[in-house]
MMTF fields as JSON, N, C-alpha, C and O atoms, coordinates in Angstrom:
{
  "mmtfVersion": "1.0.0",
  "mmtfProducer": "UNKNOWN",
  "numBonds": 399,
  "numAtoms": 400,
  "numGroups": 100,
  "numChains": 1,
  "numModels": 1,
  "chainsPerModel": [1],
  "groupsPerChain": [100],
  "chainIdList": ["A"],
  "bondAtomList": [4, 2, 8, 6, 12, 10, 16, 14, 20, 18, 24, 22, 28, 26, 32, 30, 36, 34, 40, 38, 44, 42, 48, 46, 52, 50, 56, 54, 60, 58, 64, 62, 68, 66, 72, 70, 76, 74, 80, 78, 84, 82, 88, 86, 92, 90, 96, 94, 100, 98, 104, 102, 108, 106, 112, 110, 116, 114, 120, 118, 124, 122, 128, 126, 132, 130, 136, 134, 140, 138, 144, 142, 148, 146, 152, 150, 156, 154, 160, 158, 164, 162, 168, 166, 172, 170, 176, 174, 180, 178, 184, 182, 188, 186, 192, 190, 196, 194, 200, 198, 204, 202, 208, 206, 212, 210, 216, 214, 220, 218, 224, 222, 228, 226, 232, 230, 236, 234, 240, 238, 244, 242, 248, 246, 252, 250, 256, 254, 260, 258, 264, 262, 268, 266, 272, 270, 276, 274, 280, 278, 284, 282, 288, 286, 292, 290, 296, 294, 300, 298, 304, 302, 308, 306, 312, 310, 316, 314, 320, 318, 324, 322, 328, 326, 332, 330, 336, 334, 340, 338, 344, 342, 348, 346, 352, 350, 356, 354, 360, 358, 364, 362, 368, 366, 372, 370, 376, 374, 380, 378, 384, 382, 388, 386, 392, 390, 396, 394],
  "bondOrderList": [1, 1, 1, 1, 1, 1, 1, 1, 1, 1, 1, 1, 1, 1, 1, 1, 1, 1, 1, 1, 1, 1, 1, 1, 1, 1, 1, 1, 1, 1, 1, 1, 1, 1, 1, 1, 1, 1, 1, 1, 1, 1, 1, 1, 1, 1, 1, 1, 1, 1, 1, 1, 1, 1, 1, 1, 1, 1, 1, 1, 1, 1, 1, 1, 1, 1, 1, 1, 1, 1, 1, 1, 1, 1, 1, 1, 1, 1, 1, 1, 1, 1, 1, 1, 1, 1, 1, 1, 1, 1, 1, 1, 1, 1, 1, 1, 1, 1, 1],
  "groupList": [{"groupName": "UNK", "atomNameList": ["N", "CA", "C", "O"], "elementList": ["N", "C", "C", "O"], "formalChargeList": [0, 0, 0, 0], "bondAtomList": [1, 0, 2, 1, 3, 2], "bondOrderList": [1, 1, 2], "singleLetterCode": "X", "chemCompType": "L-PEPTIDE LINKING"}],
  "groupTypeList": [0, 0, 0, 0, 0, 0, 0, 0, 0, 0, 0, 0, 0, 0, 0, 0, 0, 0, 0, 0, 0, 0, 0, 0, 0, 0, 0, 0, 0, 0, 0, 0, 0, 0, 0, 0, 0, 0, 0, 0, 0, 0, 0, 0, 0, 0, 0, 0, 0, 0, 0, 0, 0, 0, 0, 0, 0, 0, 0, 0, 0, 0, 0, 0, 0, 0, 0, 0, 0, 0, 0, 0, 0, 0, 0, 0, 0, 0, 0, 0, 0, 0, 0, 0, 0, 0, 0, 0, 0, 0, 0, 0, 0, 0, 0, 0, 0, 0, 0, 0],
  "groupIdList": [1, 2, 3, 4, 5, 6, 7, 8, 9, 10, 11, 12, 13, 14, 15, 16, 17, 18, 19, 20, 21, 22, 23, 24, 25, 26, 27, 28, 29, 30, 31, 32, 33, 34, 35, 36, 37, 38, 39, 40, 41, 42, 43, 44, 45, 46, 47, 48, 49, 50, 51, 52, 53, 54, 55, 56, 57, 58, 59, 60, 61, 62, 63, 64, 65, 66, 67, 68, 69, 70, 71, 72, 73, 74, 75, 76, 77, 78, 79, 80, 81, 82, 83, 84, 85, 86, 87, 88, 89, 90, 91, 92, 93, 94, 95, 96, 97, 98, 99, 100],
  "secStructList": [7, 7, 7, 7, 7, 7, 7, 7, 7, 1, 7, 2, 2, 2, 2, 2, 2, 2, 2, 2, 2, 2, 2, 6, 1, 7, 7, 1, 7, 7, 1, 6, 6, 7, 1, 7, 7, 7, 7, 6, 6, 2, 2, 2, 2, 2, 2, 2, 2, 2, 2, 2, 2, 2, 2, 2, 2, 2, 2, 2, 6, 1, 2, 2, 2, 2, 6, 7, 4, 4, 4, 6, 6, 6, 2, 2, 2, 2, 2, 2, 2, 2, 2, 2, 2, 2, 2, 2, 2, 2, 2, 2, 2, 2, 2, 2, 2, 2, 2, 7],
  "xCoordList": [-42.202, -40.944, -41.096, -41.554, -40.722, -41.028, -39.252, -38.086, -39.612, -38.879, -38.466, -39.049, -37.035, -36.145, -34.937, -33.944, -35.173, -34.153, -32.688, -32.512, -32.04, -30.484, -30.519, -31.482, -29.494, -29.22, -28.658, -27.686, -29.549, -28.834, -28.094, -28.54, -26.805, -25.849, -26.23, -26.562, -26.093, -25.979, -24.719, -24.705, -23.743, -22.855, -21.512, -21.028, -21.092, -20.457, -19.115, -18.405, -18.525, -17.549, -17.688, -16.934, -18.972, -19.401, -19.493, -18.823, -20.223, -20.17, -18.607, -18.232, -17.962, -16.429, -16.085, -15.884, -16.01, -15.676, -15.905, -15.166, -17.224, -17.833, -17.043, -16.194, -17.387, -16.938, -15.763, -15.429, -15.11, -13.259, -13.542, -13.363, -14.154, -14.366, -14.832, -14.555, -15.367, -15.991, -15.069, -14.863, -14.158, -13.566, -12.074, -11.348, -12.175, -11.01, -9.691, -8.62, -10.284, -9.238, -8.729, -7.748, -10.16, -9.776, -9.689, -10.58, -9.229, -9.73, -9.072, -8.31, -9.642, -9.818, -8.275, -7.275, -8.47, -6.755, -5.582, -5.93, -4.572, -3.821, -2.678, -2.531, -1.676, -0.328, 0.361, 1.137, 0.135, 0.479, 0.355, 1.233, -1.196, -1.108, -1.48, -2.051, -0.718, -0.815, 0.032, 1.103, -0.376, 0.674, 1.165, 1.456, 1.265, 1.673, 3.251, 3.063, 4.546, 5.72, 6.133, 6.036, 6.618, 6.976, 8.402, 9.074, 8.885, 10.223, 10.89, 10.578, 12.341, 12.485, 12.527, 13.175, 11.795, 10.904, 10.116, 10.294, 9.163, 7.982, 8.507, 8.032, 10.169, 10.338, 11.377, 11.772, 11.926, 12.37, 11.496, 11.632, 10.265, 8.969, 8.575, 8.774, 8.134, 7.968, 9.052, 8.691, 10.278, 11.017, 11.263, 11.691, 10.884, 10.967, 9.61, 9.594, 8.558, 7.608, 7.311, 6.645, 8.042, 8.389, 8.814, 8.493, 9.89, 10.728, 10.28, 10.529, 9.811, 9.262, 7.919, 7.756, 7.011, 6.106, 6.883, 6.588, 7.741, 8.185, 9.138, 8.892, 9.642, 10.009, 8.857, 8.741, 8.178, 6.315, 6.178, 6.371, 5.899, 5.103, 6.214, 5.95, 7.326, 8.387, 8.138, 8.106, 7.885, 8.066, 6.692, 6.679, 5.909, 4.63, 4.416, 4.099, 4.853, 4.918, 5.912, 6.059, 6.871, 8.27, 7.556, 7.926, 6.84, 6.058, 5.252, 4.965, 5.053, 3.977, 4.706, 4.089, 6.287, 7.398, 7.484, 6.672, 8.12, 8.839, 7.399, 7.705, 6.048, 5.53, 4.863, 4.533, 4.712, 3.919, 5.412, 5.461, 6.267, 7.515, 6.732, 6.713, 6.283, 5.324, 4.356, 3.872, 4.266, 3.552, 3.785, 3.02, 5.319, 5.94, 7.177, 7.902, 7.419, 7.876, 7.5, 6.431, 9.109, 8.765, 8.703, 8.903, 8.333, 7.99, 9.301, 8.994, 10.549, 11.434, 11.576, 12.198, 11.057, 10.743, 9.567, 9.544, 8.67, 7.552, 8.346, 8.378, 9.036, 9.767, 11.41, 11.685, 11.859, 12.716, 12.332, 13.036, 10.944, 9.841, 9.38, 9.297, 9.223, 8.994, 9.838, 9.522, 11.385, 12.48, 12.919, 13.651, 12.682, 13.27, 11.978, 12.111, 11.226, 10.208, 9.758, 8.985, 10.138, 10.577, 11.832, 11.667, 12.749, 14.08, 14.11, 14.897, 13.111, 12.832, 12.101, 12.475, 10.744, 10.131, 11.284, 11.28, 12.302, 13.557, 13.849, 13.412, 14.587, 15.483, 14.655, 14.87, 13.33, 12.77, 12.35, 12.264, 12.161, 12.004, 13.008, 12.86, 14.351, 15.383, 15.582, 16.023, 15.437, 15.496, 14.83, 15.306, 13.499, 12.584, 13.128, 12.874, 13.71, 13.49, 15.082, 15.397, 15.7, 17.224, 16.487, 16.937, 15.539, 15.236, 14.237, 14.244, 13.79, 13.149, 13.615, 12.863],
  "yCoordList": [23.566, 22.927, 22.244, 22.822, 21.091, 20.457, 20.65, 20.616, 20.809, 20.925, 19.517, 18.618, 19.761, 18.457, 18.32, 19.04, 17.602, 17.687, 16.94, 15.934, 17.497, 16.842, 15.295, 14.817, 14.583, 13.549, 12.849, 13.314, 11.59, 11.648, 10.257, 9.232, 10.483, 8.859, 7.978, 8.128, 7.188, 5.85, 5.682, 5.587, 5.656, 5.704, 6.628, 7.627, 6.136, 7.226, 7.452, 8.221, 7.051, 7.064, 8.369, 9.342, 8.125, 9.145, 10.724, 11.717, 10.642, 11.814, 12.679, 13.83, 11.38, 12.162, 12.614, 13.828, 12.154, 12.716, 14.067, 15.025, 13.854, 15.307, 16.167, 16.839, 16.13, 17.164, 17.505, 18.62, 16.422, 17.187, 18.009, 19.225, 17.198, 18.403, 19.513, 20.491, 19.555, 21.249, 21.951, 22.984, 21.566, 22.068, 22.854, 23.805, 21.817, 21.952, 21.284, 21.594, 19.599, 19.415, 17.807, 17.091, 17.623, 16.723, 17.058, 17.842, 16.849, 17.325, 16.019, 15.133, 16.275, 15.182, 14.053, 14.261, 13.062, 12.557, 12.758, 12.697, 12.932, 13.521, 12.892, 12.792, 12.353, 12.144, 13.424, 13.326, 14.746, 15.768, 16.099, 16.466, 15.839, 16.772, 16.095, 16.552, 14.222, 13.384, 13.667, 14.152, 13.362, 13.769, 12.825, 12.842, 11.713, 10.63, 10.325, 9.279, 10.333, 10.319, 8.964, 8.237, 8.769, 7.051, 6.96, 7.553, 6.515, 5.971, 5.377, 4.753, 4.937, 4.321, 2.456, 1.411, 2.89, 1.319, 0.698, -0.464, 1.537, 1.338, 0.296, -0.824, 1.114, 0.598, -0.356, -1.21, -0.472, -2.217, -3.281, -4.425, -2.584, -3.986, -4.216, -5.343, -3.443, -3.192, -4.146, -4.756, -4.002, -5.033, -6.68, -7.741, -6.398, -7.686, -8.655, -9.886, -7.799, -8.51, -9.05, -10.039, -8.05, -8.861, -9.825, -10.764, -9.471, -10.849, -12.52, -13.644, -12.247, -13.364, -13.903, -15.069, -12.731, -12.82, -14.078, -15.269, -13.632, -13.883, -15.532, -16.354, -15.911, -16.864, -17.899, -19.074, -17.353, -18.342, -18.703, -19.835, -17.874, -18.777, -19.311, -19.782, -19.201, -20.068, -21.497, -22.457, -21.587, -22.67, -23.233, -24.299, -22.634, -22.725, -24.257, -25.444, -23.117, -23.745, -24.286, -24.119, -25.197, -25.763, -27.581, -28.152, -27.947, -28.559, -29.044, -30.109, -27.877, -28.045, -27.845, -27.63, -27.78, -27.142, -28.5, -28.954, -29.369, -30.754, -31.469, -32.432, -31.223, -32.188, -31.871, -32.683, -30.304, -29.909, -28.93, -27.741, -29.407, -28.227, -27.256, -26.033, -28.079, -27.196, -26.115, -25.558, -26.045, -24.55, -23.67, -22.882, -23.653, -22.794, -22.413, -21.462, -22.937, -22.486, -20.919, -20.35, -20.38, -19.429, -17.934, -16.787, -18.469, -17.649, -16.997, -15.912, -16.954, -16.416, -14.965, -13.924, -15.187, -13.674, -12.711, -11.48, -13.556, -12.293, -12.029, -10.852, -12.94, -12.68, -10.992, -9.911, -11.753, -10.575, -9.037, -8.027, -9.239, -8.357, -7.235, -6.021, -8.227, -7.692, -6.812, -5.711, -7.44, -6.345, -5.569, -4.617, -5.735, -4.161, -3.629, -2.607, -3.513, -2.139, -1.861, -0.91, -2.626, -1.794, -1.121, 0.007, -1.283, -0.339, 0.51, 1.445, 0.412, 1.506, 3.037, 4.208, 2.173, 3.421, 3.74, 4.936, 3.019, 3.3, 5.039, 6.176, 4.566, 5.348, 6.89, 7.768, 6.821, 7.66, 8.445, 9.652, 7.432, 8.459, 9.654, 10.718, 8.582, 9.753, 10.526, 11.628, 10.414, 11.393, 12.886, 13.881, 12.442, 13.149, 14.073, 15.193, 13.14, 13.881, 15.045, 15.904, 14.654, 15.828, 16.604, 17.723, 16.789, 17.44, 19.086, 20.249, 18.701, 19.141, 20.334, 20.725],
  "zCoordList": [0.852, 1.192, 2.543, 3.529, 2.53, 3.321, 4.822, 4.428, 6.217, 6.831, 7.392, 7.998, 6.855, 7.067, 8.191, 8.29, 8.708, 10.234, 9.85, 9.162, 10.304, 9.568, 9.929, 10.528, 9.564, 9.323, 10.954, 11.551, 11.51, 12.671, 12.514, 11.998, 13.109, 13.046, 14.149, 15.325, 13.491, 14.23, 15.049, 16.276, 14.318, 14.703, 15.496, 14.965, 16.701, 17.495, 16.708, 17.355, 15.54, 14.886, 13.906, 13.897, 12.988, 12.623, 13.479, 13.194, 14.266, 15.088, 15.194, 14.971, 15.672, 16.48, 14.774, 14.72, 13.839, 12.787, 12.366, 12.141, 12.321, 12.634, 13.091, 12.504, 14.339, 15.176, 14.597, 14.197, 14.569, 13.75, 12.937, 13.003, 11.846, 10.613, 10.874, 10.18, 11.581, 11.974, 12.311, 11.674, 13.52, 13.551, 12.959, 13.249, 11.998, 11.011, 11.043, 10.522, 12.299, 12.814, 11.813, 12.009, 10.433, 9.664, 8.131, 7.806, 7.556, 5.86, 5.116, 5.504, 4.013, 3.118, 3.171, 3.86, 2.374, 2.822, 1.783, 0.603, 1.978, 1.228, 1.407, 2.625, 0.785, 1.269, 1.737, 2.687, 1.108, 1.259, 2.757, 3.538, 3.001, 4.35, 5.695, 6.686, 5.283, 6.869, 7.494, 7.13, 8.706, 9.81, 10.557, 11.753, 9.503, 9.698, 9.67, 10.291, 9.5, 8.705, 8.904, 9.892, 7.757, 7.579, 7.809, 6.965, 8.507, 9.289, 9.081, 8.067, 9.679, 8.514, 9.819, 9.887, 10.283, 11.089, 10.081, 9.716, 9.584, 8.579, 7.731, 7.548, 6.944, 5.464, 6.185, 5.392, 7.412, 7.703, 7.757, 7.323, 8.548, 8.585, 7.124, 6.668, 6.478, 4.947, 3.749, 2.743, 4.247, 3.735, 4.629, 4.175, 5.759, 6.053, 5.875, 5.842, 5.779, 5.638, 3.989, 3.684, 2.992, 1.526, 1.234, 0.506, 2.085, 1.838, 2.565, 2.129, 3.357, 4.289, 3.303, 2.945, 2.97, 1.839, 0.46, 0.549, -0.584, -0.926, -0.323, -1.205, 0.282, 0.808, 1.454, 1.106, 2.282, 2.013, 0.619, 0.175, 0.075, -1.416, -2.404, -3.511, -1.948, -2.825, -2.369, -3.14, -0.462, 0.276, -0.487, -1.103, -0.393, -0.624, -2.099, -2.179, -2.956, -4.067, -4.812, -6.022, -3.8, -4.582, -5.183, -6.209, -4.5, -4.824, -6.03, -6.577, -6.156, -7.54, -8.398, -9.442, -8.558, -9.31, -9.305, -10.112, -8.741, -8.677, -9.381, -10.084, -9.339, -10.029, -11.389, -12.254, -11.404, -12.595, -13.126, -12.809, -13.73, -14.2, -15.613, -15.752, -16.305, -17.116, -17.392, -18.377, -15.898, -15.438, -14.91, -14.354, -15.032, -13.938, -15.401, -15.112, -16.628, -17.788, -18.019, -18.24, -17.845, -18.145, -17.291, -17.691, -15.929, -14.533, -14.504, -14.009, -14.71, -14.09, -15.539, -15.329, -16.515, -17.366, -16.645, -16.651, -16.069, -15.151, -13.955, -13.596, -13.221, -12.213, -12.468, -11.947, -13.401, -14.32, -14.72, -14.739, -15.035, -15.886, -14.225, -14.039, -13.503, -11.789, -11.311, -10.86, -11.421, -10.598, -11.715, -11.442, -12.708, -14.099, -13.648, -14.323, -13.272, -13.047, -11.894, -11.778, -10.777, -9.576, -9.578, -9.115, -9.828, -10.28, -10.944, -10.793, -12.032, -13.233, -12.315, -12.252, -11.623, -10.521, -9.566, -9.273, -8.972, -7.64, -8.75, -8.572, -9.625, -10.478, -10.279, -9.443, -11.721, -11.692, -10.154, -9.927, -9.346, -8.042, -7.304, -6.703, -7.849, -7.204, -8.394, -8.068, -9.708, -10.716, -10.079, -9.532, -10.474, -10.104, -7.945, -7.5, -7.44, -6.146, -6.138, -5.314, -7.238, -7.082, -8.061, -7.813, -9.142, -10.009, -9.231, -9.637, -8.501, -7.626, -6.635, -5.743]
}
């Protein structure tokens, strides 16, 4: 058996990782067990940045609407198809969170 010397990093990112884990001060990632908590700052930037999202690529592409209408036939059933199943997950979430 040949004697093998552990693995050395390159990197000082690696290391500090390390060390956490040893100590027990990282473990795997979990929504469960971050110690992160989402605010409700998060889910204002989170909605403002949708909507702004959303309002870009309308600006974006009103254009190609006024010259190609034929390719855009239709878009407002995927658009439709979009908010019935984000509402569908809204619902089930609070189902699920009084069930609980």
């Amino acid at each position: 058996m040949v004697n093998q010397q552990p693995r050395r990093s390159f990197c000082k990112k690696d290391n500090y990782i390390t060390k956490l884990k040893n100590h027990g001060l990282v473990r795997g990632f979990s929504f469960y067990n971050s110690p992160m908590d989402i605010g409700s700052g998060h889910w204002i930037f989170a909605g403002l940045f949708a909507f702004s999202f959303v309002v870009a690529t309308v600006y974006a592409y009103r254009d190609d609407l006024k010259r190609t209408p034929s390719l855009f036939q239709g878009s407002w059933k995927f658009l439709l198809g979009v908010v019935l199943v984000v509402m569908i997950l809204i619902v089930v979430k609070i189902l699920f969170r009084f069930s609980h």
